[in-house]
PDB file of N, CA, C and O in Angstrom:
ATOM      1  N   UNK A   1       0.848  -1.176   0.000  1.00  0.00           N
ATOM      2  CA  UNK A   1       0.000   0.000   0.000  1.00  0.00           C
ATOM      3  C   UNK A   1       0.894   1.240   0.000  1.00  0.00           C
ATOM      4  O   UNK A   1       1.800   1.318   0.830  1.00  0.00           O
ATOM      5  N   UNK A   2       0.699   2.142  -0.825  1.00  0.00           N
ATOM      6  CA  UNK A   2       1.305   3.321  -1.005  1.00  0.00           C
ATOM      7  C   UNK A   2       0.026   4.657  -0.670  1.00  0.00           C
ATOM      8  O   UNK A   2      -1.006   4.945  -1.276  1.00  0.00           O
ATOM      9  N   UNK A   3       0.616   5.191   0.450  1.00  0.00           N
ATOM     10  CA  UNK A   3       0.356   6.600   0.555  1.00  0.00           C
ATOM     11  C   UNK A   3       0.561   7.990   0.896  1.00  0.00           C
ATOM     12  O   UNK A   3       1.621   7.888   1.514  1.00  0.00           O
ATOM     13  N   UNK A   4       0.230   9.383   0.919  1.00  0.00           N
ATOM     14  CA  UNK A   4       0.709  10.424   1.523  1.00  0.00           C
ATOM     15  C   UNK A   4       0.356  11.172   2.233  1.00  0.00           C
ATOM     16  O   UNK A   4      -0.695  11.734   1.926  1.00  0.00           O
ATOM     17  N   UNK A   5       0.999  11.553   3.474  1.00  0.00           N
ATOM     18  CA  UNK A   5       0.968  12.373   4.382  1.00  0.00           C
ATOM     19  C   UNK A   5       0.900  13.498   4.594  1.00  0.00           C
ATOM     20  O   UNK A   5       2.069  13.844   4.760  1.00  0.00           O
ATOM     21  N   UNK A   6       0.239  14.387   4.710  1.00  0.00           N
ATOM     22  CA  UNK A   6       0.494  16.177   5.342  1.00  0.00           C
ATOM     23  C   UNK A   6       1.450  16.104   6.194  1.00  0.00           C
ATOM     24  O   UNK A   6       1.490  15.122   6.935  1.00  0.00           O
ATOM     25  N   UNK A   7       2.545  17.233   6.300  1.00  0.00           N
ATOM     26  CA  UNK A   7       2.914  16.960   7.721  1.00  0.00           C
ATOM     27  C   UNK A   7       3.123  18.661   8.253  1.00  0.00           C
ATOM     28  O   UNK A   7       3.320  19.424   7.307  1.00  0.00           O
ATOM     29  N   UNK A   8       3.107  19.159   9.303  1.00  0.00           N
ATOM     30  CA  UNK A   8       3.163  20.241   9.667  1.00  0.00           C
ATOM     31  C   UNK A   8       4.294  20.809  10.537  1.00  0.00           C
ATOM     32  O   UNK A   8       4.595  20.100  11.497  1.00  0.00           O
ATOM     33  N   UNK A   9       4.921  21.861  10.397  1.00  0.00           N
ATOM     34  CA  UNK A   9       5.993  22.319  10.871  1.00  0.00           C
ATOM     35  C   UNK A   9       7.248  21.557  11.461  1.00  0.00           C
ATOM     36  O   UNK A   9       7.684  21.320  12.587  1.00  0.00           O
ATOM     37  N   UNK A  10       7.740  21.197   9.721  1.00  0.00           N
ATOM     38  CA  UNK A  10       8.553  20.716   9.660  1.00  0.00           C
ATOM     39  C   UNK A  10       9.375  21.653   9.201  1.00  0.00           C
ATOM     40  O   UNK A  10       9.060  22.231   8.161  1.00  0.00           O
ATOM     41  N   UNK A  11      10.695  22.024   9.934  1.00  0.00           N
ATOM     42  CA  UNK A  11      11.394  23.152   9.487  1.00  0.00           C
ATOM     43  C   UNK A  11      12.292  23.052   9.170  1.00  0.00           C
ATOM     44  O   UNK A  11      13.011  24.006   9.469  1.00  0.00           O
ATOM     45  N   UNK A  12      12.725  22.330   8.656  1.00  0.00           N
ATOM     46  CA  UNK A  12      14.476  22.245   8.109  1.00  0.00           C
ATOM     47  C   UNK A  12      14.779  20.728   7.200  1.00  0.00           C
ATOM     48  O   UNK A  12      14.651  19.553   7.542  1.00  0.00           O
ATOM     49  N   UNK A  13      15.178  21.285   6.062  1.00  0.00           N
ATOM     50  CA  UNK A  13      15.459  19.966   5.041  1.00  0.00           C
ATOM     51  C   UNK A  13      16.234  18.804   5.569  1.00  0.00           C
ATOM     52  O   UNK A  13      15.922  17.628   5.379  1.00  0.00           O
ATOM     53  N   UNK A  14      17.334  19.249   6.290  1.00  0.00           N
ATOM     54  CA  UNK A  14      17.934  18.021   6.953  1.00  0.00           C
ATOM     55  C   UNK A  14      17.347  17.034   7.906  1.00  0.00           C
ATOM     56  O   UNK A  14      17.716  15.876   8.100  1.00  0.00           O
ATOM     57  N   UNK A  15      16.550  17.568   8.363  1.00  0.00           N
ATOM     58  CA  UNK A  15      15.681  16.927   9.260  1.00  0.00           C
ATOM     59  C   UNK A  15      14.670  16.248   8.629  1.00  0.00           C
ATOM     60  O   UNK A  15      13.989  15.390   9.191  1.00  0.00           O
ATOM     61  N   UNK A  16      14.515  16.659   7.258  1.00  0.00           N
ATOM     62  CA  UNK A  16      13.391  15.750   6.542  1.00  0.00           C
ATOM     63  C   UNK A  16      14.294  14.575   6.004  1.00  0.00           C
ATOM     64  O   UNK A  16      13.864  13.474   6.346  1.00  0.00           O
ATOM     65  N   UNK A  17      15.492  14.545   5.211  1.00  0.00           N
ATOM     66  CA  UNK A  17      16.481  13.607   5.154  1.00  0.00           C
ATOM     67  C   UNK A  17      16.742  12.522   6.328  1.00  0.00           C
ATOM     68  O   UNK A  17      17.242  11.428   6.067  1.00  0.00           O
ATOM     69  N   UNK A  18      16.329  12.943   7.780  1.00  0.00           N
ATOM     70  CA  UNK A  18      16.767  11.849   8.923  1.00  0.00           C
ATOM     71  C   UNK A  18      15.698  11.327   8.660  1.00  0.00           C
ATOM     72  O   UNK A  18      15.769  10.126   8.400  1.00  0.00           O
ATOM     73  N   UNK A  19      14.706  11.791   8.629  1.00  0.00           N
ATOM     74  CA  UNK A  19      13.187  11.270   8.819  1.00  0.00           C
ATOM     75  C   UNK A  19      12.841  10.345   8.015  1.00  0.00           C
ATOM     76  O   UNK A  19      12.209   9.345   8.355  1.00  0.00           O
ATOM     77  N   UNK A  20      13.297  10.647   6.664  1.00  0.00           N
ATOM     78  CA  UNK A  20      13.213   9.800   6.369  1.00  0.00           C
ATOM     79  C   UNK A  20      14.068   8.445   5.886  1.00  0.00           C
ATOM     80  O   UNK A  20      13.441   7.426   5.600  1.00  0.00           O
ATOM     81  N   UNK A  21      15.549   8.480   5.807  1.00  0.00           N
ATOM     82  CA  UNK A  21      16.095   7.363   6.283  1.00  0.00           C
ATOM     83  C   UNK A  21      15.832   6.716   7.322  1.00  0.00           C
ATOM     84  O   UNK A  21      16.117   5.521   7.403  1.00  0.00           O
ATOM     85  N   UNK A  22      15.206   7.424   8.364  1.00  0.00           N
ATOM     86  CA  UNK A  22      14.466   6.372   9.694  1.00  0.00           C
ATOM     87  C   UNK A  22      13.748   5.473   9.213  1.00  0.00           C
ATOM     88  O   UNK A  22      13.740   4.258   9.408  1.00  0.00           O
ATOM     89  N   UNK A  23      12.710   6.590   8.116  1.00  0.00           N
ATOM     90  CA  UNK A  23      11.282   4.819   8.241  1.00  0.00           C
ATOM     91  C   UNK A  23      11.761   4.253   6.969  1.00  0.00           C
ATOM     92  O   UNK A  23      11.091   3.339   6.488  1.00  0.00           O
ATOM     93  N   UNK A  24      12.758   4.629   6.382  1.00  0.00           N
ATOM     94  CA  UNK A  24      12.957   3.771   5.801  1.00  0.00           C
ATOM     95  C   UNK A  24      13.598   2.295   6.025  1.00  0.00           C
ATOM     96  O   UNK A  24      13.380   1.297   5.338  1.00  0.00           O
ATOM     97  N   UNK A  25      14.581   2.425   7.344  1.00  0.00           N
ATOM     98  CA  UNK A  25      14.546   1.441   8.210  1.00  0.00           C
ATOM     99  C   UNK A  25      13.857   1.198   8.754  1.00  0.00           C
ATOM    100  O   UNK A  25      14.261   0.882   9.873  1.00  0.00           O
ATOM    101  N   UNK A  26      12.407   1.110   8.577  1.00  0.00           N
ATOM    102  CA  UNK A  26      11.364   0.377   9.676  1.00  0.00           C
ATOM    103  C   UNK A  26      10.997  -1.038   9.175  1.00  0.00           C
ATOM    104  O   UNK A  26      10.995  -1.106   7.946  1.00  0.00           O
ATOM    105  N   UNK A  27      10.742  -1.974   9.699  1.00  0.00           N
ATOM    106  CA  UNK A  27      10.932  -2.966   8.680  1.00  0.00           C
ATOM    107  C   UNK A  27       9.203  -3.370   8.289  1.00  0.00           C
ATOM    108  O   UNK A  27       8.159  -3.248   8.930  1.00  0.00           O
ATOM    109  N   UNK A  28       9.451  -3.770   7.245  1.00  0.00           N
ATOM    110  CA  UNK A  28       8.261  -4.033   6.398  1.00  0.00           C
ATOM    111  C   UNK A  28       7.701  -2.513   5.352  1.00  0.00           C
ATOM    112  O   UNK A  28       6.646  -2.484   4.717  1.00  0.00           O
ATOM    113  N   UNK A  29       8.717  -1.387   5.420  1.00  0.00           N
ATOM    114  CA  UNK A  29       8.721  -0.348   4.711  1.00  0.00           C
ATOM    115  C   UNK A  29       9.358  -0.805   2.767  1.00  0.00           C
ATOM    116  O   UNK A  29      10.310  -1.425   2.294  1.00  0.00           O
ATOM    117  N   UNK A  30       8.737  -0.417   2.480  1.00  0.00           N
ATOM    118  CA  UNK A  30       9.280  -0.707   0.892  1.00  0.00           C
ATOM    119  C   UNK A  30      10.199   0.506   0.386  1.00  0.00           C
ATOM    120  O   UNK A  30      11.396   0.541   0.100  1.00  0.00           O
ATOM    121  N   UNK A  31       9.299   1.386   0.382  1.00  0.00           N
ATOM    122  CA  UNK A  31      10.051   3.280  -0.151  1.00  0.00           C
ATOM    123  C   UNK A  31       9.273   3.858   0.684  1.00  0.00           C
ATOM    124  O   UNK A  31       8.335   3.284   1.237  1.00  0.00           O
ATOM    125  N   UNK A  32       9.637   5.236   0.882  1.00  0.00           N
ATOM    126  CA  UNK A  32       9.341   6.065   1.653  1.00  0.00           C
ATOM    127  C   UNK A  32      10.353   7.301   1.291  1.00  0.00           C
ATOM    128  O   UNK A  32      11.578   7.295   1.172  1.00  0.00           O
ATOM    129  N   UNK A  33       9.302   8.472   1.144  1.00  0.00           N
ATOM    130  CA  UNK A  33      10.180   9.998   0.795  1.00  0.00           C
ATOM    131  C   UNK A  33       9.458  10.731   1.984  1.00  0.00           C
ATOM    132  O   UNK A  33       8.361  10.383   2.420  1.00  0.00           O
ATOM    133  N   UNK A  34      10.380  12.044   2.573  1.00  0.00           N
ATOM    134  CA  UNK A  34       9.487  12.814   3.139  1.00  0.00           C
ATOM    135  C   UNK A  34      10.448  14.051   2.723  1.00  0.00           C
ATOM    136  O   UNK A  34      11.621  14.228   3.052  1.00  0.00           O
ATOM    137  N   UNK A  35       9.583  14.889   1.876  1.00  0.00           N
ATOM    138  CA  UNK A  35       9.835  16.582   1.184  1.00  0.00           C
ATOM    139  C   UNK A  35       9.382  17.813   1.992  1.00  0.00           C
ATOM    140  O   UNK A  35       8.264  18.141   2.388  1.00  0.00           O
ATOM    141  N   UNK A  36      10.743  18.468   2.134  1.00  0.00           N
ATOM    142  CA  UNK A  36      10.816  19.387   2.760  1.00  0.00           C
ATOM    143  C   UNK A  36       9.581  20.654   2.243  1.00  0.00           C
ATOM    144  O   UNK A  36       8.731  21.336   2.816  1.00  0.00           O
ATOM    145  N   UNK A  37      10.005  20.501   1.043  1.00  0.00           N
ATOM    146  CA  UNK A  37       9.489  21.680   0.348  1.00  0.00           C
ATOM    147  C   UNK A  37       7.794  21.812   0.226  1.00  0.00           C
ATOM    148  O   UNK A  37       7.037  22.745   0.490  1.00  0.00           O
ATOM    149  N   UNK A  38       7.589  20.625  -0.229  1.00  0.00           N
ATOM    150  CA  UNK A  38       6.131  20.188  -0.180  1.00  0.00           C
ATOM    151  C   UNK A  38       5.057  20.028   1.320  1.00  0.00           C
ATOM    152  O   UNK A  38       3.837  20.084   1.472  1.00  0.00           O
ATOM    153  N   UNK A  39       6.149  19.823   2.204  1.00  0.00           N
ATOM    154  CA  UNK A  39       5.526  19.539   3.376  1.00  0.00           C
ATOM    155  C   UNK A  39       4.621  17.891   3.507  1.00  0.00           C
ATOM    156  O   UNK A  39       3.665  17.616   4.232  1.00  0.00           O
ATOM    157  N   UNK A  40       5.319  17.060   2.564  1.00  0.00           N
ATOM    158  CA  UNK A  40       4.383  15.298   2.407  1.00  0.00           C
ATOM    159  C   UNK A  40       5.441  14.621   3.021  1.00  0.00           C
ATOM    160  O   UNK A  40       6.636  14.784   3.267  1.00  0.00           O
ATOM    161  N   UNK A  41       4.616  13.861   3.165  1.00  0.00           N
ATOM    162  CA  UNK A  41       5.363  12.205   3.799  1.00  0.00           C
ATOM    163  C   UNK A  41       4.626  11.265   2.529  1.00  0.00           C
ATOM    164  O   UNK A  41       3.493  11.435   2.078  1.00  0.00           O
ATOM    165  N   UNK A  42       5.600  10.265   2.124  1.00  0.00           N
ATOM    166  CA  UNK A  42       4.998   9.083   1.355  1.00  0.00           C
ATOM    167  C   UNK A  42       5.663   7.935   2.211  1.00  0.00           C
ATOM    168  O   UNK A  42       6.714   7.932   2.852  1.00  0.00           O
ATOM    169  N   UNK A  43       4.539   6.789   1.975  1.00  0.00           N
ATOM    170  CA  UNK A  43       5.399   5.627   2.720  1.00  0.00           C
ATOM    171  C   UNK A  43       4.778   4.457   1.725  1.00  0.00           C
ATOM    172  O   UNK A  43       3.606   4.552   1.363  1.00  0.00           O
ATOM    173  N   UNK A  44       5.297   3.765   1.457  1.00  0.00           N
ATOM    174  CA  UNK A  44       4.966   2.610   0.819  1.00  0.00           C
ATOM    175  C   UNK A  44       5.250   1.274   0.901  1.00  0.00           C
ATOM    176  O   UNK A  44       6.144   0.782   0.213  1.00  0.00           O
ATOM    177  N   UNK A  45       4.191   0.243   2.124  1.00  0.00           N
ATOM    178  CA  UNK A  45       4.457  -0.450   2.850  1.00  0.00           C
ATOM    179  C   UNK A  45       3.339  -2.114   2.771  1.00  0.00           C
ATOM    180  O   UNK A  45       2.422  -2.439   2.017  1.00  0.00           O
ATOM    181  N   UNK A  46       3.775  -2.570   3.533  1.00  0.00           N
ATOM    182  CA  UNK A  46       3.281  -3.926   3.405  1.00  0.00           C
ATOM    183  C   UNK A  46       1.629  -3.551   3.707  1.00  0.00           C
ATOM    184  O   UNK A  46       1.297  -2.866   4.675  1.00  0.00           O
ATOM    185  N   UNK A  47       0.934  -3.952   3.003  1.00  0.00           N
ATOM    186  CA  UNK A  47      -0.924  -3.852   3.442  1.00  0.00           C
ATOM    187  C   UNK A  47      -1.315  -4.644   4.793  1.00  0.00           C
ATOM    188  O   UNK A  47      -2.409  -4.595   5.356  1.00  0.00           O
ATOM    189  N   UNK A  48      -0.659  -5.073   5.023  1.00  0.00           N
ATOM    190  CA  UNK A  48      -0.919  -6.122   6.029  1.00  0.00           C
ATOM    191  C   UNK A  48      -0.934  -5.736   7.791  1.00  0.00           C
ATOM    192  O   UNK A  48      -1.659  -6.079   8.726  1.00  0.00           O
ATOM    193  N   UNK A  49       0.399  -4.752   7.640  1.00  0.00           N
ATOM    194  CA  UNK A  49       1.008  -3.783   8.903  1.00  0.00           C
ATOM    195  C   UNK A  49       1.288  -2.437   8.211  1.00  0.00           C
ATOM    196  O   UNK A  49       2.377  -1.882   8.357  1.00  0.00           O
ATOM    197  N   UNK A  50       0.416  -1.972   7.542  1.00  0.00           N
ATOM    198  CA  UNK A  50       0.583  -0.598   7.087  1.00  0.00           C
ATOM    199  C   UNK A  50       0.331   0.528   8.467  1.00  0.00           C
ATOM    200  O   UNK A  50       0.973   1.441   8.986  1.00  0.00           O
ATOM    201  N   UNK A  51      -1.109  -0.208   8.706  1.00  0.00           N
ATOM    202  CA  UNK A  51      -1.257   0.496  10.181  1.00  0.00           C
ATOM    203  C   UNK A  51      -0.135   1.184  11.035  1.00  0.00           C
ATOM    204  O   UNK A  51       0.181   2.344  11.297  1.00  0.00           O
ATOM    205  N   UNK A  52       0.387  -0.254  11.393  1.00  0.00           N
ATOM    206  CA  UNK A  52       1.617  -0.223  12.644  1.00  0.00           C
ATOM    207  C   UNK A  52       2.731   0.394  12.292  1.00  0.00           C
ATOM    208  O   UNK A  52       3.491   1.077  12.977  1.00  0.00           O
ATOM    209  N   UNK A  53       2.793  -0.016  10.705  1.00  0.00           N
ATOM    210  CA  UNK A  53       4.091   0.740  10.234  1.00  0.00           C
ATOM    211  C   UNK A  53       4.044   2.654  10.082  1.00  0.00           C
ATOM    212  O   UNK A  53       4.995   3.425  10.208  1.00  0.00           O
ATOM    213  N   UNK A  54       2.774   2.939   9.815  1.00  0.00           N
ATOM    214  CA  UNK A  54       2.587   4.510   9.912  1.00  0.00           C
ATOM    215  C   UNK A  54       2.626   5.630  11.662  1.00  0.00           C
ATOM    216  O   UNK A  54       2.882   6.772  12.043  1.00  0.00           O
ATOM    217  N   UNK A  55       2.201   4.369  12.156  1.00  0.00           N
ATOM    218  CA  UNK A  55       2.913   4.448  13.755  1.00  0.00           C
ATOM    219  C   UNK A  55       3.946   4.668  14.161  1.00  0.00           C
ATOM    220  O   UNK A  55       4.357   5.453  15.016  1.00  0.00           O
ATOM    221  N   UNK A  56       4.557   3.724  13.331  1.00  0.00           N
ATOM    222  CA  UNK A  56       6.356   3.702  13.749  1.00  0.00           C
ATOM    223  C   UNK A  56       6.672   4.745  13.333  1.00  0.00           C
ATOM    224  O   UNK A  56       7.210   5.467  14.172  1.00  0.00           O
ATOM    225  N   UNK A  57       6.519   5.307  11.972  1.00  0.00           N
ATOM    226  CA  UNK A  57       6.964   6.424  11.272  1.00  0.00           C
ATOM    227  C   UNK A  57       6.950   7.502  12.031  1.00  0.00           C
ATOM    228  O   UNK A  57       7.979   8.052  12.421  1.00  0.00           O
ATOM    229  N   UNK A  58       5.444   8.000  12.380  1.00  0.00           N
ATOM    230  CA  UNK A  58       5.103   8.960  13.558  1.00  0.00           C
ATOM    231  C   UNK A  58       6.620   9.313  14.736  1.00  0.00           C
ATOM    232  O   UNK A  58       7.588  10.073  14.763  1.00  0.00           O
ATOM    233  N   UNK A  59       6.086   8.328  15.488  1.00  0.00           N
ATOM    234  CA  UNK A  59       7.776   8.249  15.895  1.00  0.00           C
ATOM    235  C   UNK A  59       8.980   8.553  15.872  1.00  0.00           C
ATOM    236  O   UNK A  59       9.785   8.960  16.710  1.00  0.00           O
ATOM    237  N   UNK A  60       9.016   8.252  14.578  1.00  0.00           N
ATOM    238  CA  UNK A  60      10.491   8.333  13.971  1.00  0.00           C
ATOM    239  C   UNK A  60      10.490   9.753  13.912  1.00  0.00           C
ATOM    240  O   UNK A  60      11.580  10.155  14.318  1.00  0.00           O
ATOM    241  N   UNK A  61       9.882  10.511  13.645  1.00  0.00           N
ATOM    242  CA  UNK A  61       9.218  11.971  12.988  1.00  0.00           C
ATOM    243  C   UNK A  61       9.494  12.823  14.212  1.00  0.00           C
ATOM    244  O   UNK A  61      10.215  13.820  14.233  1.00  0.00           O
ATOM    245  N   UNK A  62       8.640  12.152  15.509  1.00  0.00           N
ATOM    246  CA  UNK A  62       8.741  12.734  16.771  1.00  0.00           C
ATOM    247  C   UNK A  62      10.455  12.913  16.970  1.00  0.00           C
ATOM    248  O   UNK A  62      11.047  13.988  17.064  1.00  0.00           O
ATOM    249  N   UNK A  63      10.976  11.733  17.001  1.00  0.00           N
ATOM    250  CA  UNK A  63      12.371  12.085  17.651  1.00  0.00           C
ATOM    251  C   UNK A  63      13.244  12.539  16.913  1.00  0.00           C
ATOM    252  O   UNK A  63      14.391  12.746  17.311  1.00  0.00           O
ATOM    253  N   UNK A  64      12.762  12.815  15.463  1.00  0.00           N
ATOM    254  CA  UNK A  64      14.271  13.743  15.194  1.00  0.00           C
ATOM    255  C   UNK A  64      13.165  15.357  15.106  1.00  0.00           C
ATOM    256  O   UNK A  64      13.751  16.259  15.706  1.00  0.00           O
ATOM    257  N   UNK A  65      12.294  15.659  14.731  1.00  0.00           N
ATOM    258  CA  UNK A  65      11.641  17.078  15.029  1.00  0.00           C
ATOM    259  C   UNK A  65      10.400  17.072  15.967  1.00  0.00           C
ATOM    260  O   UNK A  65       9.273  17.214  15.492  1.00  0.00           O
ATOM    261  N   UNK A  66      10.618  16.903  17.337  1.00  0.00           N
ATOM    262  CA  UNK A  66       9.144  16.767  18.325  1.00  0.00           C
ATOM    263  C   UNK A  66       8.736  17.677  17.759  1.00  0.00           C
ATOM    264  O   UNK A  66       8.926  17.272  16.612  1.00  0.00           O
ATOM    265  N   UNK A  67       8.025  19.257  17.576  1.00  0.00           N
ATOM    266  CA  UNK A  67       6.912  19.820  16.716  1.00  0.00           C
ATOM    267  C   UNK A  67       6.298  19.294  15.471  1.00  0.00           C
ATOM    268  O   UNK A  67       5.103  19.447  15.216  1.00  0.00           O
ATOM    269  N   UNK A  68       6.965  18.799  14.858  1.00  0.00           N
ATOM    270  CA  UNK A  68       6.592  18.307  13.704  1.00  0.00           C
ATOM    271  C   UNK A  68       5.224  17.502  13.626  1.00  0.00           C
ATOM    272  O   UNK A  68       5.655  16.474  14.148  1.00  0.00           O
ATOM    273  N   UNK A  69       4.436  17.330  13.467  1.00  0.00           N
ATOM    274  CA  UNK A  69       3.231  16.822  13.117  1.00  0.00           C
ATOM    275  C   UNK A  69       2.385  16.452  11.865  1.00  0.00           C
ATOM    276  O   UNK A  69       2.128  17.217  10.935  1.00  0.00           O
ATOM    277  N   UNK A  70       1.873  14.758  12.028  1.00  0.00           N
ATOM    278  CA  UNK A  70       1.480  14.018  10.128  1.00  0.00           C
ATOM    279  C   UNK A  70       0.174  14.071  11.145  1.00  0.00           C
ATOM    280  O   UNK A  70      -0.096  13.806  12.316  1.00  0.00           O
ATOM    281  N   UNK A  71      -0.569  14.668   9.747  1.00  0.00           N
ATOM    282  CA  UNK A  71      -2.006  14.913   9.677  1.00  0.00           C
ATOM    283  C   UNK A  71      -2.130  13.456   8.896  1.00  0.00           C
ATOM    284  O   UNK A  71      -1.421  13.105   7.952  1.00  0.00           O
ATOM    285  N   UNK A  72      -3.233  12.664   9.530  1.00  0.00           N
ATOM    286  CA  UNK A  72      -3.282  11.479   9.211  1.00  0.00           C
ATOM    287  C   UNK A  72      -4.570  11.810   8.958  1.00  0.00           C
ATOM    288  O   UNK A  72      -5.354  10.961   8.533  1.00  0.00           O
TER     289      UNK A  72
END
């Protein structure tokens, strides 16, 4: 399942680069981009634990920018 995210005050490109090499280590993640410029998250993941896996992401999101926030 492939989809995209809003995400909100996300302020700095490098920080979108951690973010997303994080979920991209999440396992059962396929691809995953998250754009600074655009303000999206994409994740594209197993249908099965897509759920859990957009969880994890969250997460991942929290600890490298706590303000940051995915409008789910």
């Amino acid at each position: 399942m492939k989809k995209k995210f809003k995400l909100q005050d996300l302020d700095c490109a490098n920080c979108a680069a951690k973010m997303e090499e994080a979920i991209k280590n999440i396992d059962g993640v396929n691809d995953a981009s998250v754009s600074f410029m655009t303000q999206k998250m994409m994740i594209d993941a197993d249908d099965a634990r897509f759920e859990e896996i957009v969880q994890e992401a969250v997460k991942c999101i929290a600890k490298v920018e706590p303000d940051c926030r995915v409008v789910l």
